[in-house]
N, CA, C and O of each residue as an XYZ file, in Angstrom:
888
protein
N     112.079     95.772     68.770
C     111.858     95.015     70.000
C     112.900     95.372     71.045
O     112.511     95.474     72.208
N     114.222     95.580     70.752
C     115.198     95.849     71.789
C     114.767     97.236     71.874
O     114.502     97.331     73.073
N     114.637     97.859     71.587
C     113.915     99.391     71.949
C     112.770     99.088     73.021
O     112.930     99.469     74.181
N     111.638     98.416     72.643
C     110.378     98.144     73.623
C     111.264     97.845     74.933
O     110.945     98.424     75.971
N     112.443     96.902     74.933
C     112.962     96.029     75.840
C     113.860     97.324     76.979
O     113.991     97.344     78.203
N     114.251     98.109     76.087
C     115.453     98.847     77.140
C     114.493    100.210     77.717
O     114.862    101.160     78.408
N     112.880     99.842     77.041
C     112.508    101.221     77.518
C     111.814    100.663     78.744
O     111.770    101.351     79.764
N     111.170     99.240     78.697
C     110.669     98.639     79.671
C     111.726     98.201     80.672
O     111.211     97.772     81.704
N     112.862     98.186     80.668
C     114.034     97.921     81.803
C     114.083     99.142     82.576
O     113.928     99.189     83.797
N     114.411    100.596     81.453
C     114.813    101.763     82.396
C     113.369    102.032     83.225
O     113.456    102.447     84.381
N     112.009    101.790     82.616
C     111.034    101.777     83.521
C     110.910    101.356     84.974
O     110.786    102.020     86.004
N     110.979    100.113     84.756
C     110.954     99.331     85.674
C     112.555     99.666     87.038
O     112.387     99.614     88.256
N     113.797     99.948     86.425
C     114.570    100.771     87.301
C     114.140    101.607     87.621
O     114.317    101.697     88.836
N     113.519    102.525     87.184
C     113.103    103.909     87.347
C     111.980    103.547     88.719
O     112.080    104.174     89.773
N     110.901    102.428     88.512
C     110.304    102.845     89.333
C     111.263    101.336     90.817
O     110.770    101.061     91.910
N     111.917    101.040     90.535
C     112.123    100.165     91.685
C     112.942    101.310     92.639
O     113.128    100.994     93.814
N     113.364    102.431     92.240
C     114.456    103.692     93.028
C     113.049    104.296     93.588
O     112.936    104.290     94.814
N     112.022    104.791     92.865
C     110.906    105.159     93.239
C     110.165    105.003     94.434
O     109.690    105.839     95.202
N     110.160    103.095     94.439
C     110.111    102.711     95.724
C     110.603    102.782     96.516
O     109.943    103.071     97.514
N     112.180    102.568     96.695
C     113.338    102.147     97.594
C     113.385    103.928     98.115
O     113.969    104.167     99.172
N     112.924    104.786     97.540
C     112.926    106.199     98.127
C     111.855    106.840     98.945
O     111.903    107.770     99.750
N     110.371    105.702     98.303
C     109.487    105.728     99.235
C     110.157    105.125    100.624
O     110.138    105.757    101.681
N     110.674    103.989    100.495
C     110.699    103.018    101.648
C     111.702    103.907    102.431
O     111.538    103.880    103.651
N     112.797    104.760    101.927
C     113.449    105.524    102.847
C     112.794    106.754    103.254
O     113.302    107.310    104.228
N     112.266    107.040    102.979
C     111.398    108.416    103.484
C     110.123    107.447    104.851
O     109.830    107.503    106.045
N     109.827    106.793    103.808
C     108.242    106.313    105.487
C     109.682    105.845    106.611
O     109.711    106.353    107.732
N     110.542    105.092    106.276
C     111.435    104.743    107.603
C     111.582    105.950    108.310
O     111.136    106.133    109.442
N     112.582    107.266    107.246
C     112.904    108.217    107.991
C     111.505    109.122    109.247
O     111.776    109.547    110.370
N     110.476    109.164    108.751
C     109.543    109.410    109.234
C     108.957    108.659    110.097
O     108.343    109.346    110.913
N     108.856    107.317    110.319
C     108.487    106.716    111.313
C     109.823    106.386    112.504
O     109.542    106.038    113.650
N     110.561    106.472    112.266
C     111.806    106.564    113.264
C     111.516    108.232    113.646
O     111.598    108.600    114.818
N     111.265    108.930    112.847
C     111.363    110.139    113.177
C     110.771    110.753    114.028
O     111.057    111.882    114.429
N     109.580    109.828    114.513
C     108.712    110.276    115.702
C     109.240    110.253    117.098
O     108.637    110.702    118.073
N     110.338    109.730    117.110
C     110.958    109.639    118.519
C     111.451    110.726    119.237
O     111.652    110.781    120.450
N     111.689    111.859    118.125
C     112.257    113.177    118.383
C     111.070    113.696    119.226
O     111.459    114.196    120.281
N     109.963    113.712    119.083
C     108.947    114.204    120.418
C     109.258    113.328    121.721
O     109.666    113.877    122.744
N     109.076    112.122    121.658
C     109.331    111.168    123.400
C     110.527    112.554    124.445
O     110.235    112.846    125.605
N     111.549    113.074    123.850
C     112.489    114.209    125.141
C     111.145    115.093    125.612
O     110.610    115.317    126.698
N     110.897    115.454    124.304
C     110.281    116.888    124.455
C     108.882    116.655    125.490
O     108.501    117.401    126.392
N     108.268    115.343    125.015
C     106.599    114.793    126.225
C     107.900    114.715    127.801
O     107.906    115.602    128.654
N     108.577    113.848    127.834
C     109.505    113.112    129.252
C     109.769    114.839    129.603
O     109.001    115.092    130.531
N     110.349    115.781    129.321
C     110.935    116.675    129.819
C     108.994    117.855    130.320
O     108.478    118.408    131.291
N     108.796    117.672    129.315
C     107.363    118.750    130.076
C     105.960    117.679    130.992
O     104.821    117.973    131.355
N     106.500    116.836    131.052
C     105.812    116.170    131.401
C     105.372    116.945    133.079
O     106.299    117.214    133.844
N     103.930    117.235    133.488
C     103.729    117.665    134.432
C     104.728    119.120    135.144
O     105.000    119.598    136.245
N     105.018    119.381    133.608
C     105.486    120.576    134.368
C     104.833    121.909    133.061
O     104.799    123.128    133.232
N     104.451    121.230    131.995
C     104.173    122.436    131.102
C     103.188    121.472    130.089
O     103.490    120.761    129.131
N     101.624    121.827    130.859
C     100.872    121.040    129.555
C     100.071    121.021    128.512
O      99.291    120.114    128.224
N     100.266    122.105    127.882
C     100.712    122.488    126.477
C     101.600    122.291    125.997
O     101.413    122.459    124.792
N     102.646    121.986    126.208
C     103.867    121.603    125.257
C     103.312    119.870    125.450
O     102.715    119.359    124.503
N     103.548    119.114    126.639
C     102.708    117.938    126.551
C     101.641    118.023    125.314
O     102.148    118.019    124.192
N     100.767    118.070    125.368
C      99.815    117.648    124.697
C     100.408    118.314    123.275
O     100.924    117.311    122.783
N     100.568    119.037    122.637
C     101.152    119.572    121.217
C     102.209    118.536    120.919
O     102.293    118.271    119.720
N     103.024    117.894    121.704
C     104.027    117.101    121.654
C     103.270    115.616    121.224
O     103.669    114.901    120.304
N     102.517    115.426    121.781
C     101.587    114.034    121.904
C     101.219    114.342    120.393
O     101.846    113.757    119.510
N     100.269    115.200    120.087
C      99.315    115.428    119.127
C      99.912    114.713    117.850
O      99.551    113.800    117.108
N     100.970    115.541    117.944
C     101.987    115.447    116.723
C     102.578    114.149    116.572
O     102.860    113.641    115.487
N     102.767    113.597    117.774
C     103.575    112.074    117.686
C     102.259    111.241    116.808
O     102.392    110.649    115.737
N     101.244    111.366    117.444
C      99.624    110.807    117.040
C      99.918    111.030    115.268
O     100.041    110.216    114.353
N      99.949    112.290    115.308
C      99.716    113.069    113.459
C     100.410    112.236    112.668
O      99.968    111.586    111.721
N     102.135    112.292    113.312
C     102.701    111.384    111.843
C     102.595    109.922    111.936
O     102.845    109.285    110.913
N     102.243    109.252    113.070
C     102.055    108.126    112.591
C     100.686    107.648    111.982
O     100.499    106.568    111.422
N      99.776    108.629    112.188
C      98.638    108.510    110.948
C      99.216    108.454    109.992
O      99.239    107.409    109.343
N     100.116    109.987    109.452
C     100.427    109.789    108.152
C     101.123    109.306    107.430
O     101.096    109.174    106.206
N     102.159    108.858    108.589
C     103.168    107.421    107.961
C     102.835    106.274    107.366
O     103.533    105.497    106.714
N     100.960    106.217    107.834
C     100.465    104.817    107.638
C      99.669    105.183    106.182
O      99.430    104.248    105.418
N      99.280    106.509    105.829
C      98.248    106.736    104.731
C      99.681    106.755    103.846
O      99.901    105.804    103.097
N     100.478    107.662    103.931
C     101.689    107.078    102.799
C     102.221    105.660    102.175
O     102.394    105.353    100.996
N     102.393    105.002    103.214
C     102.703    103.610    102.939
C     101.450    102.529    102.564
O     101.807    101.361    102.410
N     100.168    102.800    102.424
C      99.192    102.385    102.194
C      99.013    102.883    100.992
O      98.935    102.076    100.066
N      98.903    104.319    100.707
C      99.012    104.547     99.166
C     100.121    104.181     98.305
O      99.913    104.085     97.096
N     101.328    103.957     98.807
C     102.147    103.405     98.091
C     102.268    102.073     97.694
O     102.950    101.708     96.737
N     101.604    101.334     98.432
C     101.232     99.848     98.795
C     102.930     99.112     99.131
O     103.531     98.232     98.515
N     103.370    100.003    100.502
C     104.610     99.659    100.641
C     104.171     99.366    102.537
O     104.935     99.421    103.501
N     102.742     99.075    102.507
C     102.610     98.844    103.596
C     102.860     97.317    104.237
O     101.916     96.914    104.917
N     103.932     96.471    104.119
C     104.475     95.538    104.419
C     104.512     94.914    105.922
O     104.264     95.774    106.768
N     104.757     93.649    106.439
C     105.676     93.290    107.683
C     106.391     93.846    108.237
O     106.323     94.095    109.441
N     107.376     94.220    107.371
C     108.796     94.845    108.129
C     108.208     96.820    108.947
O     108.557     97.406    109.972
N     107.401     97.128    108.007
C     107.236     98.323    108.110
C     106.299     98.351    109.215
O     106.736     99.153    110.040
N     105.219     97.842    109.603
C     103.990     97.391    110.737
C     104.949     96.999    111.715
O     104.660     97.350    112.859
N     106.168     96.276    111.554
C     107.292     95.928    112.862
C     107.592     97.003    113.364
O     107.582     97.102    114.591
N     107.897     97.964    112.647
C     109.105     99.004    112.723
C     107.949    100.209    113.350
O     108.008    100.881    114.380
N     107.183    100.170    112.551
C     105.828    101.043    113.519
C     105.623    100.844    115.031
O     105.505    101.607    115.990
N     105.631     99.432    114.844
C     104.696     98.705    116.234
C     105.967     99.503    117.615
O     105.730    100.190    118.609
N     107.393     98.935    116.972
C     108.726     99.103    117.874
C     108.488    100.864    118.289
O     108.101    101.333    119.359
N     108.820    101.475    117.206
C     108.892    103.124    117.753
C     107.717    103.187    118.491
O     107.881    103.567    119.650
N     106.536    102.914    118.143
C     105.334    103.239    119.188
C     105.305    102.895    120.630
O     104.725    103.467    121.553
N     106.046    101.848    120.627
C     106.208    101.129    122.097
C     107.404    101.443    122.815
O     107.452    101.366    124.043
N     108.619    101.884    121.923
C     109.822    102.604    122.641
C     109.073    104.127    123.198
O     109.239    104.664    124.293
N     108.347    104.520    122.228
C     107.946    105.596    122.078
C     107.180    105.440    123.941
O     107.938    105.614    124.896
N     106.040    105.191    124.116
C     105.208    104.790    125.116
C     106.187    104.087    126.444
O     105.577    103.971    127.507
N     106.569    103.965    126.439
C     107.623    103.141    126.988
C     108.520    104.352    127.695
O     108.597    104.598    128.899
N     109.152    105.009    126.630
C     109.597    105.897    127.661
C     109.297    106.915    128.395
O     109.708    107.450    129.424
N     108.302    107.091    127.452
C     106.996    108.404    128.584
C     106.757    107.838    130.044
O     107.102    108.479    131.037
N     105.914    106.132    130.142
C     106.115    105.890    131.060
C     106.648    106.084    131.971
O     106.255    106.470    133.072
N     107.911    105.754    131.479
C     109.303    105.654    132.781
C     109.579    106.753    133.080
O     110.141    106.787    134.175
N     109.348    108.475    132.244
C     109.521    109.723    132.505
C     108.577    110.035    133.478
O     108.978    110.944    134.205
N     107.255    109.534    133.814
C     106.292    109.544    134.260
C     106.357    109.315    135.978
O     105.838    109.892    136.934
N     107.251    108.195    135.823
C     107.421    107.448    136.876
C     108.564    108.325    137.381
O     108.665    108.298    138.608
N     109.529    109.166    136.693
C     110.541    109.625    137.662
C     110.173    110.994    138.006
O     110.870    111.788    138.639
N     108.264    111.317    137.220
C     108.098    112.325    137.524
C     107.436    112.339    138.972
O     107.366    113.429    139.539
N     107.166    111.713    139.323
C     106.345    111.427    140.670
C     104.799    110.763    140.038
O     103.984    110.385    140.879
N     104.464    110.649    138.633
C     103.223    110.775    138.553
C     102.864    108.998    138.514
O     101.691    108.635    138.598
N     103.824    108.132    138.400
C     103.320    106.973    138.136
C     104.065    105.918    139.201
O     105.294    105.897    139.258
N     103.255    105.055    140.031
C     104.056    104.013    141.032
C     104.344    102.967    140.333
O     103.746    102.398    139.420
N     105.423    102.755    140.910
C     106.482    101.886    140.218
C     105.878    100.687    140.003
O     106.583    100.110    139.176
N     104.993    100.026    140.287
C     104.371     98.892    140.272
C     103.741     98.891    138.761
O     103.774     98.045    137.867
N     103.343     99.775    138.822
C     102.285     99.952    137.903
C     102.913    100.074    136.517
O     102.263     99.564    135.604
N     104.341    100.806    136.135
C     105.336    101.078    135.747
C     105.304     99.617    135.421
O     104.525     99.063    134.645
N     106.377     99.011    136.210
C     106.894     97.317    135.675
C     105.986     96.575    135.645
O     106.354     95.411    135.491
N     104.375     96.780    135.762
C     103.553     95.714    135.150
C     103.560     96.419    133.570
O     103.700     95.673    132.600
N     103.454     97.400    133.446
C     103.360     97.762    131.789
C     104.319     96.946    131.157
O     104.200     96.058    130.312
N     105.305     97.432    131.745
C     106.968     97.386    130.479
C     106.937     95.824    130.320
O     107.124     95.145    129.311
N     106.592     95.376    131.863
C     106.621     93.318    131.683
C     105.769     92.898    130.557
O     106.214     92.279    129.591
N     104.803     93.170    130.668
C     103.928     93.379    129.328
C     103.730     93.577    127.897
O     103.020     92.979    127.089
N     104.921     95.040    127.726
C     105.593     94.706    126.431
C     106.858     94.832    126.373
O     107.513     95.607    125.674
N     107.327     93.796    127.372
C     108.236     92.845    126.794
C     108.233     91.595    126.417
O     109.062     90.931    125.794
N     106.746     91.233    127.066
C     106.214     89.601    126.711
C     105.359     89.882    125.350
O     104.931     88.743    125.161
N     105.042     90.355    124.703
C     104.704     91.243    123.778
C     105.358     90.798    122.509
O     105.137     89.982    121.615
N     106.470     91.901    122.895
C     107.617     92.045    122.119
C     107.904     90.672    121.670
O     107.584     90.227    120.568
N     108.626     89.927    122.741
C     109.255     88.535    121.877
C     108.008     87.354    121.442
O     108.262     86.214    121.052
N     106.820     87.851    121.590
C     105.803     86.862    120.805
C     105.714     87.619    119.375
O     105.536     87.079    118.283
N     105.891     89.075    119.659
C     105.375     89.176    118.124
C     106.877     88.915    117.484
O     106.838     88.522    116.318
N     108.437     89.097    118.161
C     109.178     89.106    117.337
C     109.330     87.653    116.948
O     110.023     87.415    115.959
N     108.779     86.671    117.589
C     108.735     85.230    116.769
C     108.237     85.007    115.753
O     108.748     84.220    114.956
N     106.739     85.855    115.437
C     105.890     85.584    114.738
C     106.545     86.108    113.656
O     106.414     85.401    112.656
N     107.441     87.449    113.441
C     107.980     87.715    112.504
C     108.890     87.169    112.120
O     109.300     87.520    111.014
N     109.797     85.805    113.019
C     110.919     85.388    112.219
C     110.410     84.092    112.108
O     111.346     83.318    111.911
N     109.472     83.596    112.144
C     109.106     82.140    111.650
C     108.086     82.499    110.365
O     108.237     81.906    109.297
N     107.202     83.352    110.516
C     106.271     83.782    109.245
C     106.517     85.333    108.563
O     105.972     85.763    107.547
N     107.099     85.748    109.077
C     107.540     87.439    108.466
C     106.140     87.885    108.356
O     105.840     88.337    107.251
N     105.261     87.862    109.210
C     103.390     88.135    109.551
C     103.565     89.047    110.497
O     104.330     88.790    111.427
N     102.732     90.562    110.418
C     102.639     91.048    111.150
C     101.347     91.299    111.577
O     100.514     90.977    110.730
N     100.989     91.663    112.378
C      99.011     92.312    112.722
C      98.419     93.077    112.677
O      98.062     93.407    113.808
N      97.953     93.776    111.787
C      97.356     95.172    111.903
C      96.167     96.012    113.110
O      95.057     95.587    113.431
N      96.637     96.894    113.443
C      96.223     97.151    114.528
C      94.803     98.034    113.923
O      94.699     98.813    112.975
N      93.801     97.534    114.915
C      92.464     97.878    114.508
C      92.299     98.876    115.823
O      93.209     99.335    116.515
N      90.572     99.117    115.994
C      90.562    100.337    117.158
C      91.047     99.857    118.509
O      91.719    100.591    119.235
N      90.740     98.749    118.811
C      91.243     98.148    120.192
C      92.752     98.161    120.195
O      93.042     97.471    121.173
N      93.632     98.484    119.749
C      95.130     98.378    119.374
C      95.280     99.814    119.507
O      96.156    100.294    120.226
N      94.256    100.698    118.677
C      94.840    102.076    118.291
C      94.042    102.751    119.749
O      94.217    103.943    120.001
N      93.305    102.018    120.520
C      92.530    103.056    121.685
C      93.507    102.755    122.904
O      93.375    103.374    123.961
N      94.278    101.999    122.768
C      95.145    101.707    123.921
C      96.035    102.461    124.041
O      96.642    102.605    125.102
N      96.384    103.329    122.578
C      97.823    104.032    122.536
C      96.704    105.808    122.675
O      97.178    106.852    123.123
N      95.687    105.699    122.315
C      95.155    106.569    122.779
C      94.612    106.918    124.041
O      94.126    108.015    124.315
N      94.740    105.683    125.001
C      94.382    105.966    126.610
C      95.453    106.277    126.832
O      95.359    107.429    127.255
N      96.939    105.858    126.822
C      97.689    106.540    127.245
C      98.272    107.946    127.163
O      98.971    108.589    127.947
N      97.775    108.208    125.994
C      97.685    109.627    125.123
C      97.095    110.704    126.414
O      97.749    111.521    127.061
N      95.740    110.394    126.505
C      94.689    110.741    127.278
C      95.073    111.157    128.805
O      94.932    112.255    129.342
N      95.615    109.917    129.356
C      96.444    109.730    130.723
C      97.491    110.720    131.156
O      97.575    111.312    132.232
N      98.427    110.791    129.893
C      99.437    111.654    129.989
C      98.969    113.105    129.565
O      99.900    113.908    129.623
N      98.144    113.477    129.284
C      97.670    114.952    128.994
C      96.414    114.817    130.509
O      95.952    115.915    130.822
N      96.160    114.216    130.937
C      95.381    115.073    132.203
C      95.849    114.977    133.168
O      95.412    115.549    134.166
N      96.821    114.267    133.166
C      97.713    114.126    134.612
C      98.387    115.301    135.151
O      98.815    115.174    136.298
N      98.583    116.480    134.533
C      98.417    117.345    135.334
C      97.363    118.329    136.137
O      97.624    119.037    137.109
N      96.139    118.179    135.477
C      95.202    117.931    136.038
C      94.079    117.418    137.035
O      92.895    117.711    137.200
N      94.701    116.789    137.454
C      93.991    115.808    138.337
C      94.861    115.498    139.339
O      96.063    115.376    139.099
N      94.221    115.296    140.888
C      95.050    114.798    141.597
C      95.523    113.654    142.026
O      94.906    112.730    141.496
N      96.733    113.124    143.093
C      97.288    112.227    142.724
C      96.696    111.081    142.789
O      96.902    110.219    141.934
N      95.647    110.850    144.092
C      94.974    109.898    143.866
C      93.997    109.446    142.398
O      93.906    108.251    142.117
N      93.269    110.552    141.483
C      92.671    110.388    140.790
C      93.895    109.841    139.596
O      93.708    109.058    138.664
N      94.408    110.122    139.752
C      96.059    109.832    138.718
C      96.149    108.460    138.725
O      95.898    107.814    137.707
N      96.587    107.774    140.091
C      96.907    106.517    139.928
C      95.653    105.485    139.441
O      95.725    104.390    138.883
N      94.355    106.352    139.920
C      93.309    105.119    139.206
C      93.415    105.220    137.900
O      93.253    104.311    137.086
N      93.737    106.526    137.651
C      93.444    106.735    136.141
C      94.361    104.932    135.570
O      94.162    103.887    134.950
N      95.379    105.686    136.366
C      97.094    104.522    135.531
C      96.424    103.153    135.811
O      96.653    102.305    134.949
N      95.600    102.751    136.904
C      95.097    101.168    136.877
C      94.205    101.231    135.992
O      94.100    100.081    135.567
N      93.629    101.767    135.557
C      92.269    101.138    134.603
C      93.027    101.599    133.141
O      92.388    101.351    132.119
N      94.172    102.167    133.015
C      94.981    101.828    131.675
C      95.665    100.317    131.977
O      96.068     99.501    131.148
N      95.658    100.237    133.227
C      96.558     98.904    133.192
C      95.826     97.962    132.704
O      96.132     97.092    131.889
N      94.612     98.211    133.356
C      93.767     96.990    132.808
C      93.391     96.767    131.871
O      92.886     95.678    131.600
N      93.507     97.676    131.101
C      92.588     98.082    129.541
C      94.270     97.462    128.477
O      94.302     96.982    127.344
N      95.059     97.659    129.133
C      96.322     97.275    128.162
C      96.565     95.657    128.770
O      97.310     94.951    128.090
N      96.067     95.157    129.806
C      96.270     93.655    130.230
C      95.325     92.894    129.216
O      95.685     92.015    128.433
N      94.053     93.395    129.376
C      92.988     93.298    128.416
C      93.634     92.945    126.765
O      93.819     91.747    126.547
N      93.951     93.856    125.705
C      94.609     94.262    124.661
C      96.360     93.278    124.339
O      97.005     92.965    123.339
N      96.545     93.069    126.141
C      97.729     92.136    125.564
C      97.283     90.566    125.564
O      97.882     89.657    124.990
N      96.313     90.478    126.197
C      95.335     89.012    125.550
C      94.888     88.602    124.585
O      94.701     87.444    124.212
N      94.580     90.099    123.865
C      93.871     90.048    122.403
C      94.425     89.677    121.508
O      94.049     88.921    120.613
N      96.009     90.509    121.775
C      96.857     90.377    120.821
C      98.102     89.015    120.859
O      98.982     88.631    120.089
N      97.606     88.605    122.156
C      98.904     86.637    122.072
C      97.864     86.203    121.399
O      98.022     86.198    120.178
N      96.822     85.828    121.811
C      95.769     85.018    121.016
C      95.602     85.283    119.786
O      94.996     84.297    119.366
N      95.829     86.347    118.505
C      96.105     86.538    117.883
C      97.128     86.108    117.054
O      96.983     85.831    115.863
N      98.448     86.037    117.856
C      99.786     85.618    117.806
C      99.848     84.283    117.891
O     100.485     83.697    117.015
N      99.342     83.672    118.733
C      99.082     82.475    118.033
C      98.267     81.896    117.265
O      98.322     80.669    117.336
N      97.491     82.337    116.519
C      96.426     81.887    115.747
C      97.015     81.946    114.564
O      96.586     81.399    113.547
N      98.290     82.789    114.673
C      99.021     82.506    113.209
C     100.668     81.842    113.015
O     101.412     81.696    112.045
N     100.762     81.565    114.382
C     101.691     80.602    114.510
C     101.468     79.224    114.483
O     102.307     78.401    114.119
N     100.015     78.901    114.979
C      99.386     77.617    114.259
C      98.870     78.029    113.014
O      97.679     77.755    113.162
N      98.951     78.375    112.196
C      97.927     78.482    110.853
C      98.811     77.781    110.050
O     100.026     77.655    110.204
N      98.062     77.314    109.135
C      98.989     76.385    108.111
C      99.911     77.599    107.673
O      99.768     78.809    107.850
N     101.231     76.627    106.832
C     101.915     77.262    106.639
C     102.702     78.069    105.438
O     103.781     78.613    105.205
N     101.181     77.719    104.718
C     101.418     78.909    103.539
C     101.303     80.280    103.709
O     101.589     81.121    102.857
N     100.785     80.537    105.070
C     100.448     82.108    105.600
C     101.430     82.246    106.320
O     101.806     81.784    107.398
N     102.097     83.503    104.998
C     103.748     83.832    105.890
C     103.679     84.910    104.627
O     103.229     84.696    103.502
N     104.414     86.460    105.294
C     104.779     87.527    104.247
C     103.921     88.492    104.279
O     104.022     89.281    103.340
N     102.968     88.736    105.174
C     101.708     89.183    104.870
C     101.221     89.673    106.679
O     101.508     89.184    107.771
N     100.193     91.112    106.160
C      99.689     91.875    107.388
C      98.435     91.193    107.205
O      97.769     90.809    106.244
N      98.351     91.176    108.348
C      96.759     90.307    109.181
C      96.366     91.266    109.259
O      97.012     92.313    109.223
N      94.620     91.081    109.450
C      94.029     92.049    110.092
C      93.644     91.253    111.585
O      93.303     90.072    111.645
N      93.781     92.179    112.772
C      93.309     91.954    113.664
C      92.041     91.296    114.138
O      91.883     90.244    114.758
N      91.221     92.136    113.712
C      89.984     92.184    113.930
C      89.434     90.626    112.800
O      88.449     89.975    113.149
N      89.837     90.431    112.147
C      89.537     88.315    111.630
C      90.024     87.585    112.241
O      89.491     86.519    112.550
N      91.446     88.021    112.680
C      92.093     87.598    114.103
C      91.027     86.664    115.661
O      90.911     85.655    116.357
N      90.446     88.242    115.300
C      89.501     88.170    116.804
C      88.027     87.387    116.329
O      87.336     87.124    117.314
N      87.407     86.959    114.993
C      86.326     86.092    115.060
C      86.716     84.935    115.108
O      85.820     84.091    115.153
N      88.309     84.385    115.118
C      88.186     82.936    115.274
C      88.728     82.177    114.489
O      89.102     81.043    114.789
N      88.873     82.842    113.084
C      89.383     81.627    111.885
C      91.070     81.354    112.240
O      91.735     82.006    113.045
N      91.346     80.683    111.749
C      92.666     79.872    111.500
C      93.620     80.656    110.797
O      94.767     80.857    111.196
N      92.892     81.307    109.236
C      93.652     81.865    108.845
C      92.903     83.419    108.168
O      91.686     83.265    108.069
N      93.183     84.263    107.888
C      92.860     85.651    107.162
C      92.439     85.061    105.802
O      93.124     84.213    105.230
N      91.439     85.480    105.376
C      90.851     84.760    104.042
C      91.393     85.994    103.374
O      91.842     85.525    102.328
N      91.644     87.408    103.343
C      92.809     88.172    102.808
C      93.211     89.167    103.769
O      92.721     89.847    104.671
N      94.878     88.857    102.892
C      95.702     89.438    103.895
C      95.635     90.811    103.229
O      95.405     90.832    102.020
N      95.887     92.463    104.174
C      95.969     93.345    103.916
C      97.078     93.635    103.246
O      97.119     94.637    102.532
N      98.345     92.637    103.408
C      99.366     93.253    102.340
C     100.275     92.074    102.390
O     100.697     91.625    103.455
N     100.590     91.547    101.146
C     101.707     90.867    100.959
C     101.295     89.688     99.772
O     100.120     89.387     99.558
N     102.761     88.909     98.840
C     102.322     88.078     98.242
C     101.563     86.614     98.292
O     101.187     86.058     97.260
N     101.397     86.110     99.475
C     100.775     84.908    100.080
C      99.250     85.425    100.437
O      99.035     86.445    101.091
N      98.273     84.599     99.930
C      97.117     85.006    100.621
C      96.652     83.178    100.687
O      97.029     82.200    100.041
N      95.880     83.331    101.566
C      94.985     82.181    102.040
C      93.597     82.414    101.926
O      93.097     83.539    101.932
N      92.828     81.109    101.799
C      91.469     80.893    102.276
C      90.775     79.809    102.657
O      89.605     79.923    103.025
């Protein structure tokens, strides 16, 4: 029996390093996407092929940051935080590169960033009262793809066609930041056994109170 016992301990060490090496590798890799944001801000409207190859790639690993941590089932709160943050530092500073490129008016600029920054401290509540994060469905993932879109034809197009382009992202992300408070609160009122755990959006958006299952974590509701 102490044999069964020390082989089932070194197991179980064995695989808790397993994890903790997953969990440092998806971090290193999802932080790691920031190393493109110089390379988009610096060619921005001046070389767009390196733009768009730059984009592509930012796009690529955070797909695959998310199929790793999903097969690992290390797809958690903290990690959907830490996604959500680089994506939006990420976006965030293209913007503002955008704006000192001549390509974006400043208005338009500080309605974004106001946006997610009101954003920001709703979802960072939601994470320190329930450690709940939201999983982002297509309306979440097409927003980061209009801007995708925006910033690869903008050299293309002229300036007037540019700035409409940038209002009807505005609107489409004013839109998306409605989706997502209302969301935010639907689980800041939810009873309060729902805490630890990724929502899905999209149950979010029919209405219930609470996620009858959560995509990841030990608390589930129904």
């Amino acid at each position: 029996m102490a044999a069964i016992d020390t082989v089932r301990a070194q197991s179980a060490h064995g695989l808790g390093r397993s994890l903790a090496s997953v969990d440092v590798g998806l971090t290193a890799l999802t932080v790691g996407r920031l190393v493109f944001v110089p390379i988009i801000i610096a060619s921005f409207t001046v070389s767009a092929p390196v733009t768009t190859v730059a984009l592509l790639l930012f796009i690529a690993t955070d797909v695959f940051d998310g199929v790793i941590a999903r097969r690992h089932n290390a797809d958690g709160p903290g990690r959907r935080a830490l996604d959500s943050i680089v994506d939006r530092l990420a976006v965030d500073a293209c913007l503002v590169g955008a704006y000192v490129a001549g390509a974006l008016p400043l208005p338009i600029l500080c309605a974004l960033l106001a946006r997610d920054l009101y954003l920001g401290q709703l979802c960072q509540r939601m994470m320190s009262e329930r450690n709940v994060a939201i999983k982002a469905d297509w309306l979440y993932r097409g927003l980061n793809l209009a801007v995708a879109a925006w910033a690869i034809s903008s050299p293309f197009v002229s300036a007037g066609v540019r700035v409409g382009l940038a209002l009807a992202l505005l609107a489409f992300s004013l839109f998306v930041a409605r989706d997502l408070a209302r969301g935010v609160h639907r689980v800041l009122n939810a009873p309060p056994q729902l805490r630890n755990v990724v929502v899905d959006a999209g149950w979010l958006r029919r209405g219930a109170p609470t996620p009858s299952v959560a995509v990841y974590g030990a608390t589930r509701t129904r």
